[in-house]
SEROBA-780170 format. One line per 8 residues: their letters; for each residue x, y negated, z of C-alpha. Coordinates in pm, 1 decimal, padded with zeros to 6 digits. Example, Ala and Ser with C-alpha at 12.3 -4.5 7.8 and 13.67 -1.06 7.14 Angstrom:
2
as> 01230.0 00450.0 00780.0 | 01367.0 00106.0 00714.0;
! end
This chain:
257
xxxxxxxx> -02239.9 00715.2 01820.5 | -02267.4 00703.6 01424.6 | -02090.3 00931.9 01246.8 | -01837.4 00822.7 01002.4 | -01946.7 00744.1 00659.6 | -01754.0 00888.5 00400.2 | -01762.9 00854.5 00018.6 | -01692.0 01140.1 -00193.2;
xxxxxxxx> -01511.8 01133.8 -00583.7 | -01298.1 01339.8 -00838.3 | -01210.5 01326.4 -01164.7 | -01295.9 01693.9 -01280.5 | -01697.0 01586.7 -01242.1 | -01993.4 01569.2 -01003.9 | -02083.0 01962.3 -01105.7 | -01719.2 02093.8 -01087.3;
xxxxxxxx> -01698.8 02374.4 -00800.3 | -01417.0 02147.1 -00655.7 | -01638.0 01848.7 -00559.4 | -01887.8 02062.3 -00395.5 | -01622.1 02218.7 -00185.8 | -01499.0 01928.0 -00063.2 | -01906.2 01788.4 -00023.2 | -01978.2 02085.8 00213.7;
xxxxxxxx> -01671.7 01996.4 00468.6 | -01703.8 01617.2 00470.0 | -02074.8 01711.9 00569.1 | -01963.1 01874.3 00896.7 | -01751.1 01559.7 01005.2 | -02007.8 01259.9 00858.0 | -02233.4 01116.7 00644.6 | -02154.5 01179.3 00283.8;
xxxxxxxx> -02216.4 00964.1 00002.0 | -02102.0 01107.3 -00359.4 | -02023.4 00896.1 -00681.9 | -01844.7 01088.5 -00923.4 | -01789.3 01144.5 -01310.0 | -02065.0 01239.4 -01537.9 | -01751.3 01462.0 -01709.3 | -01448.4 01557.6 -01687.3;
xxxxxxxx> -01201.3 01246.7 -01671.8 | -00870.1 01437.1 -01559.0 | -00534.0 01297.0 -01684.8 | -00686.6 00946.4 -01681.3 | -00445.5 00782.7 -01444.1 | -00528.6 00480.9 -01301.8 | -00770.3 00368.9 -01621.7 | -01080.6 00154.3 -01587.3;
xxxxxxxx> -01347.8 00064.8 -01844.8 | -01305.6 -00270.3 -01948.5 | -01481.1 -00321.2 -02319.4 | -01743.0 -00095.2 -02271.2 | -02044.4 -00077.3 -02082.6 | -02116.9 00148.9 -01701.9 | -02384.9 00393.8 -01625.6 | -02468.1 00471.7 -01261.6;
xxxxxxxx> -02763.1 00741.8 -01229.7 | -02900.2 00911.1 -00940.8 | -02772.6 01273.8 -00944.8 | -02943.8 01591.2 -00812.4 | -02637.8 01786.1 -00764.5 | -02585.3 01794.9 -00391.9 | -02973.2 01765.0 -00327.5 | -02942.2 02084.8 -00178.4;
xxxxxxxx> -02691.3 01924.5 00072.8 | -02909.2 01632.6 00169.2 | -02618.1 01414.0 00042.5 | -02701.8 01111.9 -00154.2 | -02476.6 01158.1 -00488.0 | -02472.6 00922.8 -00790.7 | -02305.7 01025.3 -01137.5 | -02103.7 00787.1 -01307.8;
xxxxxxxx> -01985.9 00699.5 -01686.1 | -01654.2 00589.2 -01629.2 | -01344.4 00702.5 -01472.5 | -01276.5 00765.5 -01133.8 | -01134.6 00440.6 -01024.4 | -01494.9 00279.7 -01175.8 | -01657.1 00509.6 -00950.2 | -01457.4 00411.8 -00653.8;
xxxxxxxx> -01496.8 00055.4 -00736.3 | -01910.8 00086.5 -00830.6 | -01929.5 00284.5 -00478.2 | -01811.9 -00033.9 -00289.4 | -01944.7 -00301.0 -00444.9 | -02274.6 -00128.4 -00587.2 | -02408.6 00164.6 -00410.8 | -02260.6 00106.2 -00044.7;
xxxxxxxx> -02279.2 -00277.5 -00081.0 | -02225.2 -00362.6 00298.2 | -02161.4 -00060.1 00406.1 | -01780.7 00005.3 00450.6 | -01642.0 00351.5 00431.5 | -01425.0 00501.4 00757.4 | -01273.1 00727.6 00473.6 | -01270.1 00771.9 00048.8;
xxxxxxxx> -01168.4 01146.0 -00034.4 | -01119.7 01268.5 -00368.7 | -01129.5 01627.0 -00519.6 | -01056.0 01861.2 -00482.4 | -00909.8 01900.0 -00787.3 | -00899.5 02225.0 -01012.9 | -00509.5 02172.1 -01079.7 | -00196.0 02058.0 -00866.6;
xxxxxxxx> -00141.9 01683.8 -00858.9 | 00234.2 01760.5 -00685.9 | 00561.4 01583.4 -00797.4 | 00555.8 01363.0 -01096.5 | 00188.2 01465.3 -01153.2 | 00043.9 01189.3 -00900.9 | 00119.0 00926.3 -01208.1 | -00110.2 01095.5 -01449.0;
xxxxxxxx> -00399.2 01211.6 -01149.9 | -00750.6 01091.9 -01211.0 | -00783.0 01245.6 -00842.0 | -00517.8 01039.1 -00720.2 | -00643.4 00742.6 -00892.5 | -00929.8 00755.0 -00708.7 | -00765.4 00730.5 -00374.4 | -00559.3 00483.3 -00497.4;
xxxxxxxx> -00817.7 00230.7 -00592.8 | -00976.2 00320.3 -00212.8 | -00653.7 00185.5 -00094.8 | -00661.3 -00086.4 -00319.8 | -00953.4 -00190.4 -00181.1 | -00876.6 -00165.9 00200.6 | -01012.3 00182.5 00225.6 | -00850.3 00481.0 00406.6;
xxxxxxxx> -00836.0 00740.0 00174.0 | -00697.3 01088.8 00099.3 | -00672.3 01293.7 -00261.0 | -00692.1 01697.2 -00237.7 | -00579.8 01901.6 -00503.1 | -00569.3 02280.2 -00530.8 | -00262.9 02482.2 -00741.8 | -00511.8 02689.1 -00952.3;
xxxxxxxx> -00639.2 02517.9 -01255.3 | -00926.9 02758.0 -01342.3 | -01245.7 02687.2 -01337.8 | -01336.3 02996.7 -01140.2 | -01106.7 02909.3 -00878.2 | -01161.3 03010.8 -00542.6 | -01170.0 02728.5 -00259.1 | -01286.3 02928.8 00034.4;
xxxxxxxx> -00934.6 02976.6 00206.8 | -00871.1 02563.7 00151.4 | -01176.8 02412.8 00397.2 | -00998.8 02449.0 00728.0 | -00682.3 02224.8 00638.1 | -00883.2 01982.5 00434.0 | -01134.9 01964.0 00743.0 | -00822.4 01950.4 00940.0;
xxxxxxxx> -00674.4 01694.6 00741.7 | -00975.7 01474.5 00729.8 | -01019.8 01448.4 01049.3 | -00711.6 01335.5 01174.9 | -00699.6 01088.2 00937.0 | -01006.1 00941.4 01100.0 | -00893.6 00984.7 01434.5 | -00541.0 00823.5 01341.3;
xxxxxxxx> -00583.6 00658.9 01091.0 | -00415.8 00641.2 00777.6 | -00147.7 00338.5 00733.9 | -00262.0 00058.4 00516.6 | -00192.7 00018.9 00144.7 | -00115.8 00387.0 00170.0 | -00365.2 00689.4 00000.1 | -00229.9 01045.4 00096.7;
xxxxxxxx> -00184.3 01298.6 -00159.2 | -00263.0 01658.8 -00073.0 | -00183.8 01953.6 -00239.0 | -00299.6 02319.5 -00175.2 | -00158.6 02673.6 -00242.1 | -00355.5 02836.0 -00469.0 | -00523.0 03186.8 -00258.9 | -00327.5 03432.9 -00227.6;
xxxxxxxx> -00263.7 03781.6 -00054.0 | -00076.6 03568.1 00255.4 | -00205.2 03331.3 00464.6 | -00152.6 02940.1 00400.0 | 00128.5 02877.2 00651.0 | 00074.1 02535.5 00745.2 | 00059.5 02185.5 00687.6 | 00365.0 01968.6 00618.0;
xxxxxxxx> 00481.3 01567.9 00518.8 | 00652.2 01583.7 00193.6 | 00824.4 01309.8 -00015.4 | 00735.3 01341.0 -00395.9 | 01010.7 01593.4 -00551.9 | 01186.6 01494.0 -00820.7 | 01039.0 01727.0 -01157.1 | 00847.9 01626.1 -01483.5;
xxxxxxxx> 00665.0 01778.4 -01763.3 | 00900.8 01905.5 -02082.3 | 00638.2 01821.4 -02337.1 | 00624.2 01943.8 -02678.5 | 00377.0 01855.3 -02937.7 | 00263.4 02205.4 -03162.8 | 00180.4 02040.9 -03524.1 | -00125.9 02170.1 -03653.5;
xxxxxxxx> -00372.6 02173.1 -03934.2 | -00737.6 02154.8 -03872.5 | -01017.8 02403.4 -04122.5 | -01014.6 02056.2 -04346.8 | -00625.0 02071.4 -04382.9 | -00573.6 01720.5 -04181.3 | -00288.6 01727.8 -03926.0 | -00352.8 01746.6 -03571.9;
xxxxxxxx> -00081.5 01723.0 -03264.6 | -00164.5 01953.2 -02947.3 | 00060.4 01897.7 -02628.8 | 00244.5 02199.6 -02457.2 | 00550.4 02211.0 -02253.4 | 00707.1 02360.4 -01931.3 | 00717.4 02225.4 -01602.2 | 01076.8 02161.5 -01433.8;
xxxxxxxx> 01200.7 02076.6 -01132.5 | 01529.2 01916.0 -01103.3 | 01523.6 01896.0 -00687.8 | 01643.4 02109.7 -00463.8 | 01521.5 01956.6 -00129.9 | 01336.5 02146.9 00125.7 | 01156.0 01839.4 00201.9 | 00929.9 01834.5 -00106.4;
xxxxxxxx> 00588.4 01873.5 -00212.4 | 00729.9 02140.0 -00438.3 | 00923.2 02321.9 -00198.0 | 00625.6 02326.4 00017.6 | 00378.3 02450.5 -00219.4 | 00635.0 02742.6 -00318.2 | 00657.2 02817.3 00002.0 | 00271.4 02844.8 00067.2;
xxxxxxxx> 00204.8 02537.3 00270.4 | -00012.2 02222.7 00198.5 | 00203.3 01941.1 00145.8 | 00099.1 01587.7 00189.4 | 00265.7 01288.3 00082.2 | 00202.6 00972.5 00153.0 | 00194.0 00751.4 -00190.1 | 00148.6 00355.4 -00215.4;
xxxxxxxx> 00030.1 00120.1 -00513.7 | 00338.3 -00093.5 -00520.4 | 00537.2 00058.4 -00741.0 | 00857.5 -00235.8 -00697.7 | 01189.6 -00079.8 -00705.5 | 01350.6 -00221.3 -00389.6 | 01700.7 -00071.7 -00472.9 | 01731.5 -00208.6 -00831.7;
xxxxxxxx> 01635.4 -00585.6 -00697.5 | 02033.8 -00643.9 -00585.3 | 02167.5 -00491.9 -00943.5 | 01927.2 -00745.9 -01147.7 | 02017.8 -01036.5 -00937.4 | 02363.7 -01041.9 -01062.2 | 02245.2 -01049.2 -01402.4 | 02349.3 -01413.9 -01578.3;
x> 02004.4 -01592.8 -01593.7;
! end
């Protein structure tokens, strides 16, 4: 029986510490194929390159692995896109996994995620595919106690399946001194960034904007990806690319057009 073929992305790079995590445990379930960044493309959303040219290079970085990787100029939906219709060709991935990412990609994050992105375009595309974020956003940060759900997670996702049109979006505890406790199904909690913009003057006295702000979250339910991740479990959510709002259909019908 051949084993599933699995392709491999992220959006923090093909050397990031994250990538190579998630490499090593898709390697005990399949055959891997990698096409990643070239460098660092998080907070890209959903972006492709339109008006400017794409690089595709063979890359060295999981040689070590035996994995086939290839390192990419564009964003991470390119290299979801270049993997299909480039590298793999006929080949048609059981699964597209992204990550994991050095940074949570909970709540109102997801919008923003080149991670995400990534597994969205999969699902674009037909493909069954799942994006894994960890809640530590240094580069340093330790992975170890994260293989056994994502191994988990991966593969029941290829035993189940994962429901069309859909890309799941998985979020980690970062290690700590206690145990992850589990896995559970979230629904995206209602929160958002509080950006502010600290006005600054670069050494040639021109004006410069750098973003800061606090996180908040404005929901209380104990059936969120928040509350989950407080609570030290991995939360998954299922997410979708159509992005209609069903309930608002009935209030714009009765508008006088």
């Amino acid at each position: 029986m051949a084993l599933p073929l699995i392709l491999v992305s992220n959006d923090d790079g093909i050397t990031a510490p994250g990538i190579r995590t998630l490499v090593k445990v898709a390697k005990k379930i399949g055959e891997v194929v990698v096409v990643a960044p070239d460098g660092p493309q998080s907070g890209m959303g959903h972006a492709i390159t339109i008006g400017n040219t794409l690089r595709l290079d063979r890359s060295i970085a999981f040689d070590d692995l035996g994995v086939e990787a290839y390192e990419c100029s564009g964003t991470p939906a390119d290299c979801v896109k270049l993997a299909k219709f480039h590298v793999l060709k006929e080949r048609k991935p059981d699964l597209v996994v992204s990550g994991i990412n050095h940074g949570s990609n909970s709540s109102i994050s997801v919008l923003y995620s080149g991670t995400m992105s990534a597994a969205i375009e999969a699902a674009i595309e037909g493909l069954p595919a799942i994006g894994f974020s960890l809640c530590d956003y240094g580069h340093e940060a330790d992975f170890s106690h994260t293989e056994e759900f994502v191994e988990l997670i991966i593969r029941q996702a290829l035993e189940h399946g994962i429901p069309e049109n859909t890309a799941l979006n998985v979020n980690l505890p970062k290690k700590s001194s206690e145990p992850i406790k589990g896995v559970k199904v979230c629904r995206q909690a209602h929160a958002r960034w509080q950006e502010e913009f600290d006005e600054r003057l670069d050494p040639r006295n021109r004006r410069y904007f750098w973003m800061t702000g606090s996180f908040e979250n404005f929901d209380k339910g104990e059936d969120t990806d928040e509350w989950a991740l407080v609570n030290n479990y991995v939360s998954i959510v299922p997410c979708q690319y159509d992005m209609t709002a069903y309930h608002a259909m009935a209030t714009l019908n009765e508008w006088d057009m």
